[in-house]
Backbone bond lengths (Angstrom), bond angles and torsions (degrees), N, CA, C in turn:
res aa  C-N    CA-C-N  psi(-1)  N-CA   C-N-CA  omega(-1)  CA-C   N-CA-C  phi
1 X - - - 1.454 - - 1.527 110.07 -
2 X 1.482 134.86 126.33 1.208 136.50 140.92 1.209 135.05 -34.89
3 X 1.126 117.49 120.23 1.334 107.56 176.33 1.703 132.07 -93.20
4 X 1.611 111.37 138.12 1.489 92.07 -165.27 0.929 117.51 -82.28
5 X 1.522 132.97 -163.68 1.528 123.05 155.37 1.567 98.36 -152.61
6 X 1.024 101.45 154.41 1.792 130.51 -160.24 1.632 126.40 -133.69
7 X 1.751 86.58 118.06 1.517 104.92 -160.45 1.682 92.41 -83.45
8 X 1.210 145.99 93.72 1.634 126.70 -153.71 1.802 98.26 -124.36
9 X 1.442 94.88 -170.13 1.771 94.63 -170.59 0.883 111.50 118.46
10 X 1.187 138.94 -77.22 1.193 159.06 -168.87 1.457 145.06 -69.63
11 X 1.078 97.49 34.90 1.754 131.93 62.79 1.488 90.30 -135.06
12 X 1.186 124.29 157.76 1.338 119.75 169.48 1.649 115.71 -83.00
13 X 1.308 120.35 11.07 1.328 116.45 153.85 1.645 121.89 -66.61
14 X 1.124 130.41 -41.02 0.993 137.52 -179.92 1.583 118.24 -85.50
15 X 2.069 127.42 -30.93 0.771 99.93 150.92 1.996 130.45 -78.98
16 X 0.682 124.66 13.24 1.597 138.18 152.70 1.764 104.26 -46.18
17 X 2.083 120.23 -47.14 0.666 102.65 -164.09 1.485 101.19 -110.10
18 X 1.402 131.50 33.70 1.597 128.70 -165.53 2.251 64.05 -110.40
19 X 1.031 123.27 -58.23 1.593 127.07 -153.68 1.370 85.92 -60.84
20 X 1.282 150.67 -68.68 1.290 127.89 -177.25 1.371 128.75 -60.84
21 X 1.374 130.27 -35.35 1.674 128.89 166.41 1.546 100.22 -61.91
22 X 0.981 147.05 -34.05 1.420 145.24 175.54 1.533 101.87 -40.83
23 X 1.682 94.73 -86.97 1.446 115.18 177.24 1.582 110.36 -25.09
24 X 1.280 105.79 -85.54 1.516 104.20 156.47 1.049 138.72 38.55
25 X 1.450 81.26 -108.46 1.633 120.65 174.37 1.756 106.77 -55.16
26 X 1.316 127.25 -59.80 1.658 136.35 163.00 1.442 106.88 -33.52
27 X 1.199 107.10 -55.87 1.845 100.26 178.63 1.299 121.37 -61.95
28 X 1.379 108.74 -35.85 1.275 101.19 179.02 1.395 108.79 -84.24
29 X 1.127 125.79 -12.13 1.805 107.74 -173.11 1.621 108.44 -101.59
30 X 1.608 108.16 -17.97 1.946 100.61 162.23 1.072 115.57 -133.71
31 X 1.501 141.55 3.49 1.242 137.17 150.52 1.377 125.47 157.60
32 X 1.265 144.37 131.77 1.505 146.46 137.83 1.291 111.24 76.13
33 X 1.695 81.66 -77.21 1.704 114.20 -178.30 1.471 138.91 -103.27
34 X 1.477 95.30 1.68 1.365 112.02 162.34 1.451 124.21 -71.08
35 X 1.590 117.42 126.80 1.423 117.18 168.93 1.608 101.20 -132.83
36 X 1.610 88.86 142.20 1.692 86.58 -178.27 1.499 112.28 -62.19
37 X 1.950 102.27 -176.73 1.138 97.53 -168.01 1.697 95.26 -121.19
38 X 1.429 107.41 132.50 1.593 108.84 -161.18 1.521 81.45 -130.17
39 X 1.528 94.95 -173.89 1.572 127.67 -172.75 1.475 94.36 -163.19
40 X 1.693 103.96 140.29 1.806 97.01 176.40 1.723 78.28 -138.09
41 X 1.814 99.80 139.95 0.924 89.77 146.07 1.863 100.05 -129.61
42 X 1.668 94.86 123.68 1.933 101.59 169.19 1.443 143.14 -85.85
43 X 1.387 105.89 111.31 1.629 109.89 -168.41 1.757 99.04 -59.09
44 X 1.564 83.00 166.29 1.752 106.50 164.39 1.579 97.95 -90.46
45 X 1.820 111.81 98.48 1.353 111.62 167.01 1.760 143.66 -63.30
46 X 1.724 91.87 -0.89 1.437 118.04 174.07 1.364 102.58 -69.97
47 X 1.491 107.47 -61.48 1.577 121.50 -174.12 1.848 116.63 -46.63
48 X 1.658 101.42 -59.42 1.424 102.40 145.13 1.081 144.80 -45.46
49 X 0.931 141.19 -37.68 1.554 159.42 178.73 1.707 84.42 -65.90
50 X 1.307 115.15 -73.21 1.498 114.82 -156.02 1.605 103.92 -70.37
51 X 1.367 147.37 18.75 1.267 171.39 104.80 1.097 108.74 -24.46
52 X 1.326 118.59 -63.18 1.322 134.52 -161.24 1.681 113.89 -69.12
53 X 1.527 97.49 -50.59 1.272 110.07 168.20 1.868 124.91 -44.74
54 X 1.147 99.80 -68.60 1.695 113.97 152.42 1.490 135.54 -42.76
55 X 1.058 100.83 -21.14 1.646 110.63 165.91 1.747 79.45 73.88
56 X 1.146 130.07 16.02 1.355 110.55 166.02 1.949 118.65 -70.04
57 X 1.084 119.80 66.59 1.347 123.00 -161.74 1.653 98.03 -75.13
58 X 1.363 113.83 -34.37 1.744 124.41 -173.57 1.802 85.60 -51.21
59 X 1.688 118.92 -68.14 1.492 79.56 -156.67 1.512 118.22 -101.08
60 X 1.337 118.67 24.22 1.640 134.59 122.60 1.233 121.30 -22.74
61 X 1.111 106.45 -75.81 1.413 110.14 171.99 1.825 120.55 -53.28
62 X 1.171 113.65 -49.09 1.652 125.93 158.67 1.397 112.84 -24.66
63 X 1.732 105.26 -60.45 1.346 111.93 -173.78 1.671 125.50 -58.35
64 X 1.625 92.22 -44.11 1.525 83.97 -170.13 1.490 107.46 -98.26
65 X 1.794 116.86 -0.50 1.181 96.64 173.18 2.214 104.33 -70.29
66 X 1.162 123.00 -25.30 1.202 123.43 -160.58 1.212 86.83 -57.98
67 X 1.742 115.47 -47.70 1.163 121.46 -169.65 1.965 122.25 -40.91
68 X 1.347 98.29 -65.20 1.420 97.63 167.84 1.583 120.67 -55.60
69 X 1.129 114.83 -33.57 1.502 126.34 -173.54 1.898 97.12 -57.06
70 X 0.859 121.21 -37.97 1.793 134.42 177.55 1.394 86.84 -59.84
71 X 1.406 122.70 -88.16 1.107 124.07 -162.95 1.519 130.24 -60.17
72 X 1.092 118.52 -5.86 1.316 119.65 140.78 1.263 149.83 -49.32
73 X 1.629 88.01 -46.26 1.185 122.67 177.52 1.587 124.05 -76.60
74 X 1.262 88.33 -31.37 1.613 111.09 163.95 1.689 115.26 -67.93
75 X 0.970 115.12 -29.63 1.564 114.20 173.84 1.508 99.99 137.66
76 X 1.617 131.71 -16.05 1.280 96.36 -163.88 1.582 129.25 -101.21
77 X 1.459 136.75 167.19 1.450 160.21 -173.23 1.313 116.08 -64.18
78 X 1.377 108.94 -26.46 1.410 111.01 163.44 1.423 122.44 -177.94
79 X 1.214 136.22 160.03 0.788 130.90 -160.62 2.114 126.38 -130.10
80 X 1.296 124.87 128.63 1.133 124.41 -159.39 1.937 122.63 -119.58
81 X 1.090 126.05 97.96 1.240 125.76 173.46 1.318 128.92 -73.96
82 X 1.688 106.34 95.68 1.442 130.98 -177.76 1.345 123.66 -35.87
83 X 1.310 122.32 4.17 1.112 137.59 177.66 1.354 126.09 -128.89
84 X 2.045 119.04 136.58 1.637 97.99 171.62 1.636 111.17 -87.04
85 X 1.199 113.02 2.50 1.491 99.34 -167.21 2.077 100.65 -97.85
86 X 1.035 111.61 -0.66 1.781 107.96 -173.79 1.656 91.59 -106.16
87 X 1.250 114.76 0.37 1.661 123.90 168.63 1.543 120.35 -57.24
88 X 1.540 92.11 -8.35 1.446 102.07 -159.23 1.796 94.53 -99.54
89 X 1.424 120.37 4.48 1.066 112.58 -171.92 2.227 94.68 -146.79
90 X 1.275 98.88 38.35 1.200 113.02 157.94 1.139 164.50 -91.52
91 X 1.598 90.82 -4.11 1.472 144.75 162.87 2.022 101.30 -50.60
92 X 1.268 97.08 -72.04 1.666 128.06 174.15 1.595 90.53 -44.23
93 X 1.518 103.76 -74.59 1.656 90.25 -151.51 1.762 107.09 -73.33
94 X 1.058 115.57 -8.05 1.724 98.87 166.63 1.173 117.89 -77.43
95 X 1.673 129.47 -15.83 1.696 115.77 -170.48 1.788 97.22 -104.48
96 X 1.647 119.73 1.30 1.539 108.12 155.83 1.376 114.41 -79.95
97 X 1.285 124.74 0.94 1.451 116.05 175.94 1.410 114.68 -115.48
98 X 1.221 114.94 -170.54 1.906 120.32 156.45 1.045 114.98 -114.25
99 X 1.289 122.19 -43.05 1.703 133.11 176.11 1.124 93.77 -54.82
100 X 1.326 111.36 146.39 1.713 132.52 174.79 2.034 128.63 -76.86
101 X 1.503 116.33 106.39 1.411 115.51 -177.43 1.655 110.24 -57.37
102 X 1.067 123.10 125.80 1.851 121.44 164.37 0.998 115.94 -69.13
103 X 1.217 157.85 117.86 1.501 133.83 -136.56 1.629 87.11 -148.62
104 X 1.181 103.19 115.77 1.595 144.91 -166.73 2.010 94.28 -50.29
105 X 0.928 121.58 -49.46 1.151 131.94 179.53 1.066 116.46 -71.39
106 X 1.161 164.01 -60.62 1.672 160.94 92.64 1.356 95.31 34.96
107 X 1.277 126.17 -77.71 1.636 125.24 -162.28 1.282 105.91 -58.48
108 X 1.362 122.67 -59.28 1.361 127.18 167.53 1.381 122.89 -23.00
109 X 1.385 102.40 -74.28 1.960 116.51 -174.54 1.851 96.34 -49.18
110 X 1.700 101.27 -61.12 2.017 80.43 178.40 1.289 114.83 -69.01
111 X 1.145 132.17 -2.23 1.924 100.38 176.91 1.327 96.33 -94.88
112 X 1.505 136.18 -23.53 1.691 127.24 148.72 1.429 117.39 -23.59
113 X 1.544 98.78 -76.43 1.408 100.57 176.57 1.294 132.04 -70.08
114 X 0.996 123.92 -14.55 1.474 125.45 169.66 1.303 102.73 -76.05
115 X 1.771 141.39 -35.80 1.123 133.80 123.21 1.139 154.75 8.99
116 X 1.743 107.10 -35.33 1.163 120.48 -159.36 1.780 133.14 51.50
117 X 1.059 112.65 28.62 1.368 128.00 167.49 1.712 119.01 -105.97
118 X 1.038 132.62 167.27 1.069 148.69 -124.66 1.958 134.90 -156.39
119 X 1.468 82.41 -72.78 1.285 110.92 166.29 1.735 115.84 -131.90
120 X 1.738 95.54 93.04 1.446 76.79 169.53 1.600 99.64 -128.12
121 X 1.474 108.84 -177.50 1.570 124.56 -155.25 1.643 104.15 -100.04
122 X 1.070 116.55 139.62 1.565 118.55 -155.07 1.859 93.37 -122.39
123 X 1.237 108.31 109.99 1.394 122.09 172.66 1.646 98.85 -98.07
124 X 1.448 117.91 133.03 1.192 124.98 178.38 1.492 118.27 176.74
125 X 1.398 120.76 -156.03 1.544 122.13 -165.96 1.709 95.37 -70.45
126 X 0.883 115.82 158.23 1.739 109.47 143.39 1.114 128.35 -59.19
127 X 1.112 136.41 -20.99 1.492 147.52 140.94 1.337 105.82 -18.39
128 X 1.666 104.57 -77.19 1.324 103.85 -130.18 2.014 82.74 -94.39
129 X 1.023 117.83 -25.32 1.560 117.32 173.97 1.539 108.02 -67.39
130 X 1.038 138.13 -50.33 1.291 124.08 -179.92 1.699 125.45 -96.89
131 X 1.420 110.19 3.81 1.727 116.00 -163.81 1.934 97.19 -77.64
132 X 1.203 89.17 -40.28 1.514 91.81 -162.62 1.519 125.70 129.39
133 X 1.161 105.94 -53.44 1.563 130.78 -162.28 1.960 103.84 -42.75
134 X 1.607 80.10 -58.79 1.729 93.42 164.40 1.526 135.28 -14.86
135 X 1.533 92.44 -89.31 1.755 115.25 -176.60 1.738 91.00 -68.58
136 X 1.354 118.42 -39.47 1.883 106.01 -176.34 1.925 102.69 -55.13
137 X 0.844 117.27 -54.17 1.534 125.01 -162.72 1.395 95.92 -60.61
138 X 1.872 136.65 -61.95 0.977 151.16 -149.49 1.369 92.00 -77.98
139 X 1.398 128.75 -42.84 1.950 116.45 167.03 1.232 113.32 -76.40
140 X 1.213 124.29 -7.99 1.602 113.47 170.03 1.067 120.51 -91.94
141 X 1.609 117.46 -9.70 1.662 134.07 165.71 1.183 123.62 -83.78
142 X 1.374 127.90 -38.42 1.576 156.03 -169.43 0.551 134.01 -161.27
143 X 1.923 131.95 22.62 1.607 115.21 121.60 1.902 82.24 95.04
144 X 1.081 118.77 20.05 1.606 113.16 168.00 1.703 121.86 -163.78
145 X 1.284 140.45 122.02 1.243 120.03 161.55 1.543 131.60 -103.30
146 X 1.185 111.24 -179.72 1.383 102.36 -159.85 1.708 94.43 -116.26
147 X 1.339 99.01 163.81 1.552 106.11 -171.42 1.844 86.91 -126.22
148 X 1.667 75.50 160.91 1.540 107.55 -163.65 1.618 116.36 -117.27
149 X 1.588 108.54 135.14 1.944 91.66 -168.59 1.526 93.35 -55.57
150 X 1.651 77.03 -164.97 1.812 115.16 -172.74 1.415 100.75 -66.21
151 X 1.405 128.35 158.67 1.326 161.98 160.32 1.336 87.96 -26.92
152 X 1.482 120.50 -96.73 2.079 114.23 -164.70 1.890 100.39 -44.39
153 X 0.975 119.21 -54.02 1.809 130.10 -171.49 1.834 79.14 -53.62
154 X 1.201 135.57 -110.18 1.202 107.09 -154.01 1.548 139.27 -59.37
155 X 1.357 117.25 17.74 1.245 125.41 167.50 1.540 115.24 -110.27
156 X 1.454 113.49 13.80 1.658 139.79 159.69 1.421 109.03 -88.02
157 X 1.651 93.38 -50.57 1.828 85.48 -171.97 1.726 107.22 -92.34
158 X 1.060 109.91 13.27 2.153 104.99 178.94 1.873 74.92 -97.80
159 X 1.530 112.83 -64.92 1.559 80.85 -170.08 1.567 141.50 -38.09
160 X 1.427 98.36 -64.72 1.300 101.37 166.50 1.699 121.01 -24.59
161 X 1.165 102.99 -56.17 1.828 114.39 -149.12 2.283 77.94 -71.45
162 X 1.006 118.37 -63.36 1.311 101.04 -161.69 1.391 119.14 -97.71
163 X 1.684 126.20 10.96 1.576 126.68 -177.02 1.831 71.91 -113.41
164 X 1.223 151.37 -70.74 1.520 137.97 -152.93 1.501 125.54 -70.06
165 X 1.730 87.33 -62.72 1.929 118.06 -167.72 1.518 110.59 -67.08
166 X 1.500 124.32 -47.98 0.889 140.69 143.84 1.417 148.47 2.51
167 X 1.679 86.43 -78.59 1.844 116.47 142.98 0.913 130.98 -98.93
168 X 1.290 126.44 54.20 1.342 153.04 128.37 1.983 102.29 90.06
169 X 1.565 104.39 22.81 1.458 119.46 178.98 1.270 127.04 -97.81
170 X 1.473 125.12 109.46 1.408 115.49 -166.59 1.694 91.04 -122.76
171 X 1.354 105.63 119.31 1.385 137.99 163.60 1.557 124.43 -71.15
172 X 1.147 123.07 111.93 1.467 112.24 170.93 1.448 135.15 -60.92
173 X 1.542 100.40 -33.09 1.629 125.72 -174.10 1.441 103.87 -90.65
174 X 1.669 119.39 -20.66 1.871 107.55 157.84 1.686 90.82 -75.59
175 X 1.063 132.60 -83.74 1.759 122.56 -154.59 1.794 98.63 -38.66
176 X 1.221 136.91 -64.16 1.217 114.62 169.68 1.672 133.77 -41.80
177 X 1.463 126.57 -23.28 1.166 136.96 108.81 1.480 131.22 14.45
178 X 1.261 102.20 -105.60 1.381 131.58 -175.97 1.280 86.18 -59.62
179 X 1.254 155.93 -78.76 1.479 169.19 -139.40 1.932 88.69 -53.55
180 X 1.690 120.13 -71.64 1.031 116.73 167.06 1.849 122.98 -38.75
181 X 1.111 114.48 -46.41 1.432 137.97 171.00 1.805 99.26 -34.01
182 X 1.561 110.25 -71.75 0.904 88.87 -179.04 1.753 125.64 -86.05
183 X 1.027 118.67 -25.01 1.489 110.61 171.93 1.819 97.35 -54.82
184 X 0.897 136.94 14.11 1.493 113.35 158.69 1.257 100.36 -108.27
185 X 1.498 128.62 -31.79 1.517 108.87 166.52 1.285 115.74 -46.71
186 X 1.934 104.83 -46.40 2.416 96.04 -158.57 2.073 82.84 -58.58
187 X 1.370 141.83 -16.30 1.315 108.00 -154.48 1.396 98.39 -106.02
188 X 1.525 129.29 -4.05 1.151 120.66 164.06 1.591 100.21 -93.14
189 X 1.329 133.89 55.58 1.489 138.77 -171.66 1.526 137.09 24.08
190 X 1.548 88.91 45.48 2.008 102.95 175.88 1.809 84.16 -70.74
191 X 1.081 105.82 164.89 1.326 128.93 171.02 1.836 128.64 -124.10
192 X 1.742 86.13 2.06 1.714 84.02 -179.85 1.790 91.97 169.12
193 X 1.240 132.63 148.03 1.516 140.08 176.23 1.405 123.23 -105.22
194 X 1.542 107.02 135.77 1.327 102.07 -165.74 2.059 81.35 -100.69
195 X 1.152 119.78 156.39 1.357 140.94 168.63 1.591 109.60 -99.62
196 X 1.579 102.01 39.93 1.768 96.89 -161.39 1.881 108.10 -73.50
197 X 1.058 119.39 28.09 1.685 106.16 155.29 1.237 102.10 -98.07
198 X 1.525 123.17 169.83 1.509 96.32 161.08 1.503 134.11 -127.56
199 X 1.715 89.26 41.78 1.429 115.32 159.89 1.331 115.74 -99.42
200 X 1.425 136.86 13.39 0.970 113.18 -162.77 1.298 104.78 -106.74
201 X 1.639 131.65 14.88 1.752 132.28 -177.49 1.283 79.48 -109.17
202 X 1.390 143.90 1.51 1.326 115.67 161.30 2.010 100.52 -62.45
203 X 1.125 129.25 -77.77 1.352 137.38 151.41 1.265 130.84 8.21
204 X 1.118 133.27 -66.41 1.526 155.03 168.47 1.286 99.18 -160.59
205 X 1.850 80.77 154.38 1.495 114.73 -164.72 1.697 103.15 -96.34
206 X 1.526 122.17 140.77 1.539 115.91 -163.78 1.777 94.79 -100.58
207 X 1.171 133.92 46.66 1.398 148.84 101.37 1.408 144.60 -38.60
208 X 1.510 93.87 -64.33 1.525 120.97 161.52 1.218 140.86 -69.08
209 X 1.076 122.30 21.41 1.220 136.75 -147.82 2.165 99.35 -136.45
210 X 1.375 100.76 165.14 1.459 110.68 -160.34 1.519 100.19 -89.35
211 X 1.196 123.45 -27.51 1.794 128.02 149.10 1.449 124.67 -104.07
212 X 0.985 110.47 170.80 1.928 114.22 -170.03 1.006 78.27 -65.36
213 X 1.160 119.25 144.06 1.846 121.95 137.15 1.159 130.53 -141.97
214 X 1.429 125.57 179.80 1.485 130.02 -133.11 1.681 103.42 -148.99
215 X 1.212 103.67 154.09 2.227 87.89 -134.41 1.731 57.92 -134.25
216 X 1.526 129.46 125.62 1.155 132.17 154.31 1.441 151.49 -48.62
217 X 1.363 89.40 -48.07 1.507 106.64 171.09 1.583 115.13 -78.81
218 X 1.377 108.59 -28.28 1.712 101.64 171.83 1.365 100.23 -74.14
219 X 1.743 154.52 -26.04 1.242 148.26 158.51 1.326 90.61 -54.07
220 X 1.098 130.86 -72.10 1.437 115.87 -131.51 1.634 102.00 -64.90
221 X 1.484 105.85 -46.57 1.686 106.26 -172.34 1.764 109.52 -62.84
222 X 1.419 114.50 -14.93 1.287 104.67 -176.93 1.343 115.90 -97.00
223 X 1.797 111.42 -12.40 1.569 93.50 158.02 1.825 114.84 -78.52
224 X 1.532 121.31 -21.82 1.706 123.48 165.08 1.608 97.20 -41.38
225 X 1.248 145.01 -48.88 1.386 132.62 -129.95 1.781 71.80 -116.80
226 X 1.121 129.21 -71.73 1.851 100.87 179.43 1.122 129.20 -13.47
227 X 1.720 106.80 -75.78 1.826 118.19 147.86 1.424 119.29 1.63
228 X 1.514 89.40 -90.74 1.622 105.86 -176.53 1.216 112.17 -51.14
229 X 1.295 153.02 -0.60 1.371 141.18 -138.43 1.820 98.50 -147.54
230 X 1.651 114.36 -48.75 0.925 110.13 156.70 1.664 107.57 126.92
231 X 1.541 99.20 14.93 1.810 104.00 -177.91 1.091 112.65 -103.05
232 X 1.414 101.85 76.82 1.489 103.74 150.19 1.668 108.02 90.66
233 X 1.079 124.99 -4.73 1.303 123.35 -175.66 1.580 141.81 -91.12
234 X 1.536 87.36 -20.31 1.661 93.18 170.01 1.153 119.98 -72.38
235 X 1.181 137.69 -31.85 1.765 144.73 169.17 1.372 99.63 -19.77
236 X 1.451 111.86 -82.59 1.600 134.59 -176.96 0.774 104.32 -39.12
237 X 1.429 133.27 -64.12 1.452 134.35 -141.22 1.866 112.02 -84.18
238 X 1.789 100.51 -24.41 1.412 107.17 -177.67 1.597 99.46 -93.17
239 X 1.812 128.49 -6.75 1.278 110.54 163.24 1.115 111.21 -97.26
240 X 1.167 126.34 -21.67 1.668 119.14 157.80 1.201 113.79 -27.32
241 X 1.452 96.76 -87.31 1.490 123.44 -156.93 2.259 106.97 -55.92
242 X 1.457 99.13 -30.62 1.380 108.92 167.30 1.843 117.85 -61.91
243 X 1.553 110.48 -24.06 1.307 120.66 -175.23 1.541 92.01 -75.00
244 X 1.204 119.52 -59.28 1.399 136.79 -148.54 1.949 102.67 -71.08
245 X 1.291 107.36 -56.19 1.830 97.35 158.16 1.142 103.09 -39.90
246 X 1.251 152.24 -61.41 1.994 139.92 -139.81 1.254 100.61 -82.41
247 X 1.247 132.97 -46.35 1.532 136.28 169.17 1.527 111.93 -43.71
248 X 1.729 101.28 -60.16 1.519 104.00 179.88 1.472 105.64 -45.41
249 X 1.572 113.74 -43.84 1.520 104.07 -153.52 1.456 111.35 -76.57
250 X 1.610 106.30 -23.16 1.248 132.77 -148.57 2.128 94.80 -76.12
């Protein structure tokens, strides 16, 4: 088994839940008593956050590339950033390492498309809904991007995700919320929801919801445990991640 390693923090509510779908996932594919074999290393999400604020993304990027740079160093095979919104500075942290990033966005767009969906509606930070970086990466992966609610609708769901979800607060009357949120996407013609923070299945479940939807962090950790396990996944991930150096360098 490979071992992973984990860019976490951010918020550390949610990595709490990448360490249990891991586990999980390991038990169920060799036994009982099997738990995968991880490495976390967890930021100070204050420190980030206040990065974030500043649009200082340059030494964002600093941080978590050091970050992976540990975990390399630490022993592990690859490496994963617990977050979709520090995705935006993942570019950076794959060319401080050698081991290969799984990059939350990539995995996403194909289990969409393998899905058969198309257009679906991307609930997430304000960051990562209005920066760009997002829908650019997700059409350069799969040939589709996703649209984002209205102006008040995404300044409902950045609150939520970092004044509630964040701090460890799950509201019934935001998931009823968000629930409205997206039935105005299926009627402005989303076709399916991405859950791209990856606090937001703490909240509602992407079952329940008025389009299929697709809960990120359970993709993302289940292509880590492919990885780790050995089906078939490094191919992709080392021509990915080989595309993604030439651009950087480029």
């Amino acid at each position: 088994m490979k071992r992973i390693g984990l860019i976490g923090g951010m918020s550390w509510e949610s990595t709490a839940t990448y360490y249990r779908l891991l586990n999980e996932a390991v038990r169920a594919a060799r036994s009982p008593l099997a738990s995968a074999d991880v490495l976390l290393h967890s930021l100070d999400f204050s420190a980030v956050v206040a990065l974030q604020k500043t649009g200082r993304w340059d030494l964002a990027a600093e941080m978590l590339a050091d970050s992976a740079r540990r975990l390399e160093r630490a022993g592990a095979d690859c490496v994963l950033i617990c977050t979709n919104t520090m995705h935006l500075v993942s570019a950076e942290v794959q060319v401080a390492v050698s081991i290969p990033l799984i990059d939350i966005i990539r995995e996403t767009g194909e289990t969409l498309k393998q899905a058969g969906h198309s257009r679906p509606l991307l609930l997430a930070t304000r960051y990562t809904m209005e920066h760009g970086f997002y829908a650019d990466r997700m059409e350069a992966a799969v040939g589709f991007r996703p649209i984002v609610p209205n102006a008040e609708d995404r300044t409902l769901v950045h609150r939520v995700i970092f004044e509630e979800l964040c701090a460890g607060h799950v509201d019934p009357s935001s998931a009823r919320a968000f629930e409205a949120v997206v039935e105005r996407g299926r009627a402005a013609g989303a076709d399916s929801v991405i859950l791209g923070c990856t606090e937001i299945g703490l909240l509602v479940r992407p079952d329940a919801l008025a389009l299929p939807g697709f809960c990120s962090t359970e993709i993302h950790a289940a292509a880590a445990v492919r990885f780790a396990l050995g089906e078939g996944q490094e191919t992709v991930i080392e021509t990915e991640n080989a595309k993604l150096r030439e651009r950087v360098a480029a």
